[in-house]
C-alpha positions, 0 to 999 in steps of 0.5 A, spaced: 347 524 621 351 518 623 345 514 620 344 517 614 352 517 611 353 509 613 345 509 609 346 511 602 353 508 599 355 513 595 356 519 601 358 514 605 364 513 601 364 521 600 365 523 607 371 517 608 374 521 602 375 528 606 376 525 612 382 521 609 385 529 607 384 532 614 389 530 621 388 525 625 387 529 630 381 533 627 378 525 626 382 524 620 382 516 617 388 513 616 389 512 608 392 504 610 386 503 613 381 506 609 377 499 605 375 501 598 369 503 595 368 496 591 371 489 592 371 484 586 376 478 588 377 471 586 376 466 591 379 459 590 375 453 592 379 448 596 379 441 592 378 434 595 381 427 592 374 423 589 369 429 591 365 432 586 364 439 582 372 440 582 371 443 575 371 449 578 377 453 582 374 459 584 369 464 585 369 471 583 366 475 589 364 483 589 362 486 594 362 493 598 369 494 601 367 494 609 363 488 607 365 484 613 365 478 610 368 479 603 374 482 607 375 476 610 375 472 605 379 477 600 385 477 605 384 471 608 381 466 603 376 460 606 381 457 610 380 464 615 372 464 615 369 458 619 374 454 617 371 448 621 365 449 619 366 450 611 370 443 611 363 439 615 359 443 611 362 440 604 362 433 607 355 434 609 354 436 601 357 429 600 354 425 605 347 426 607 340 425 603 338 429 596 335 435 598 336 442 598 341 447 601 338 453 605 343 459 607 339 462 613 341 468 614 346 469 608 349 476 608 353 475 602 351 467 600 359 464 601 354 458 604 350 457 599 354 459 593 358 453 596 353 448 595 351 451 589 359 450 587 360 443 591 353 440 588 347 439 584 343 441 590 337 446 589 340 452 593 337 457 598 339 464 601 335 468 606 337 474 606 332 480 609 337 486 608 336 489 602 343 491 600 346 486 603 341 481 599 343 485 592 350 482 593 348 475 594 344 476 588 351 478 585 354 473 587 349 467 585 349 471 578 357 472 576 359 465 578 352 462 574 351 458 581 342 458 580 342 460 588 334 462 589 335 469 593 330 469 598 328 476 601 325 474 607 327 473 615 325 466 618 323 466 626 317 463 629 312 467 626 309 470 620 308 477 618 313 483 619 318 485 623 323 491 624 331 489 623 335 492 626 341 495 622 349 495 625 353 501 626 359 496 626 359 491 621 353 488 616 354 482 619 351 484 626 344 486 623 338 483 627 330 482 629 333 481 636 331 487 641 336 491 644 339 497 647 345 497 642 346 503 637 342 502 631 344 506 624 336 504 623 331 500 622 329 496 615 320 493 615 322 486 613 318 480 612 318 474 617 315 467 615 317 459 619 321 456 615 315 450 616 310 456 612 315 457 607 318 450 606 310 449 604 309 455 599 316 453 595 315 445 595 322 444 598 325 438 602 330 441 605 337 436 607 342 441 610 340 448 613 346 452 616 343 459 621 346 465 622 342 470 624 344 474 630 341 472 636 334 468 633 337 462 632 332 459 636 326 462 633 328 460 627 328 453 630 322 454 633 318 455 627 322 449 622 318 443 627 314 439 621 321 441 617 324 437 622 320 431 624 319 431 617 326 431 614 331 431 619 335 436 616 343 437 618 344 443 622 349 448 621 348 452 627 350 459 631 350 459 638 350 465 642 351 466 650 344 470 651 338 470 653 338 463 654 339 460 647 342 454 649 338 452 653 332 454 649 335 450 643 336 444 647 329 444 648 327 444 642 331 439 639 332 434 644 324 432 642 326 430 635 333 426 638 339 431 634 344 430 637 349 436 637 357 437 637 361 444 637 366 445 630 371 447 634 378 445 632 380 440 627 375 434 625 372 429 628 368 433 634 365 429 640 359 428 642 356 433 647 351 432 652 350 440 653 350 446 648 353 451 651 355 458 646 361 460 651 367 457 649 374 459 650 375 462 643 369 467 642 370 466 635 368 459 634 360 458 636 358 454 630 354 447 632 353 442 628 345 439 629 344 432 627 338 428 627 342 422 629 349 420 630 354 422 626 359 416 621 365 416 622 366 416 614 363 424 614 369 426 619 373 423 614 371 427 609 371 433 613 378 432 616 380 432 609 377 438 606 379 441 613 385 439 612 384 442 604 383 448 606 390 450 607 393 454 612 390 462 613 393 467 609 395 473 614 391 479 615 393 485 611 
């Protein structure tokens, strides 16, 4: 029963409306905290003296309301998402050579509606999740950004695979077999990034993964991306079944070097990667196939520092 409420929206919602009306006691839902059906929100972008696209303010995002990313971003804004990322990500767009922007594992395509925002790059969003990629679309969509929607997982395969759907939030849908509690399964394509680079004609400069746990099997199948473009990583690292050592295996061949985004801007460089450190929340990794210039951490710092102080959570 679960399963099928949290599947279909519209009895989703339906079933939070009754609980709203009945006690606490009974397994009523507090009113406050209940999100709405729908968000729709403006977005303000961060401005960097001497950067480009700064014609556009904002971004108008829509999206359901127990999105987990949208919420973020609409009590938060984008100094509470990954702010350390976001401002290295914005000073690759500046820095590195043209090429095209690839938003692997998406969600609702803040990344990629960044670069399509930020530059005149071609822009890429995989995203397997049919719902969740019909957002991203939207997004792309209301804000005229030109993001190529991509229905497609990436790994170390091509064929087809199960993802997995979260009970908890959109965020924690994943290929990776396991134990947790599942609302379902969704068949979705599978392809290597080297594959699909092959097909669309692309030659990807910057890729940022965030795939639940695959992040190495997403590696795995970009070698000739790799020793061919030597595109910038923007990586999740997760403390399971062996990612870092598995990405440290795959990516020491081609010379990357890696460094932790975690704290303001510049970020050492480090001999080992390592997905547990002491804030849970900041697994972001930059990969980099040589090392980073001093310029691109100025630049960093300067949309770290741009993005402003988090808006309190509501």
């Amino acid at each position: 029963m679960r399963a099928f409420v949290h599947r279909y929206p519209a009895v989703h919602y339906a079933t939070r409306q009754i609980r709203i009306r009945l006690p606490q006691r009974l397994g009523g839902l507090n009113p406050a905290q209940v999100p709405p059906r729908e968000r729709r929100f403006e977005l303000a972008l961060p401005r960097r003296a001497g950067s480009g696209g700064a014609d556009r303010s904002s971004l108008t995002i829509t999206a359901p309301g127990d999105y987990r990313v949208a919420r973020r971003l609409h009590q938060g804004g984008l100094a509470s998402y990954e702010p350390e990322t976001v401002a290295c990500y914005l000073a690759a767009l500046e820095h590195t050579r043209p090429g095209a922007v690839l938003d692997v594992g998406a969600n609702i395509g803040l990344y990629a509606a960044l670069a399509a925002a930020r530059s005149r790059r071609r822009v890429y969003a995989f995203e397997p999740a049919p719902r969740i990629a019909d957002t991203a679309q939207a997004v792309s969509r209301d804000n005229g950004l030109g993001v190529e929607v991509v229905r497609l997982a990436l790994s170390n395969h091509s064929g087809t695979a199960a993802l997995r759907i979260s009970p908890v939030a959109d965020t924690a849908n994943t290929l990776t077999p396991d134990t947790r509690t599942q609302l379902g399964r969704v068949l979705v394509r599978v392809e290597t990034l080297s594959h699909w680079r092959e097909r669309a004609g692309a030659a990807p400069s910057i890729v940022k993964i965030d795939t639940e746990g695959t992040e190495p099997d997403v590696v795995a199948g970009a070698f000739e991306v790799l020793r061919r473009f030597r595109p910038w990583i923007f990586c999740e690292v997760r403390p399971e079944h062996g990612a870092e050592e598995r990405l440290m295996a795959l990516l020491e061949p081609f010379g990357y070097c890696w460094y932790h985004l975690c704290g303001e801007p510049p970020y050492p460089l480090r001999a080992v990667i390592v997905g547990r450190g002491p804030d849970p929340g900041q697994r972001m990794w930059l990969f980099a196939p040589e090392p980073v210039p001093e310029r691109v951490w100025h630049t960093a710092r300067d949309w770290y520092r741009a993005l402003g102080t988090p808006a309190p959570q509501v």
